[in-house]
Phi, psi and omega in degrees: 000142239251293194309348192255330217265300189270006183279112215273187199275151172294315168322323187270339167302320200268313186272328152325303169316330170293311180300308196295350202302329211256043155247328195295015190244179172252301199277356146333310188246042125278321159286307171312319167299322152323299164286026151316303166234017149191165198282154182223171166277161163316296209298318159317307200287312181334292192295244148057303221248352175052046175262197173251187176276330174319287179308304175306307177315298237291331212287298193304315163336272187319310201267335168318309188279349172302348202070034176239027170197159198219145187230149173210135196249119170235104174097244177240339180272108163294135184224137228228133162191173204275125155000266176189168193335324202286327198283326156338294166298339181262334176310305167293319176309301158340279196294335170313277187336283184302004200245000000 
């Protein structure tokens, strides 16, 4: 059967699911939207997304460990930007659809 034939593996399923999970928020894909164009610190997105830094670390916390955001530490200030293109691309591709 053509369709059994095309079914990626569960292991690969699961952990795809894992992945959109961490779209599945608004402010999650606020932040990613944020990090489009350019990597910011917590206290930026805070100020940007009109949060505390707290609600934002717990977010970026989540998307790290999804792998769709990469930190880089200059000083005492962490600075948060997207993996790489593809989550760009799937962030845009989303929102196209709905729009």
């Amino acid at each position: 059967m053509a369709a059994r034939s095309a079914m990626p593996a569960e292991e690969i399923t699961t952990a795809a699911s894992d992945f959109f999970k961490a779209f599945s928020d608004k402010t999650r894909l606020r932040i990613l939207a944020a990090l489009v164009s350019t990597e910011l610190c917590v206290c930026d997105i805070a100020s940007l997304l009109n949060m505390s830094q707290s609600a934002i670390s717990h977010q970026l916390r989540f998307l790290k460990q999804a792998r769709l955001v990469k930190s880089r530490k200059n000083g005492k200030t962490v600075y948060y930007a997207l993996c790489d293109d593809h989550i760009q691309t799937i962030l845009a591709q989303g929102i196209a659809h709905v729009q």
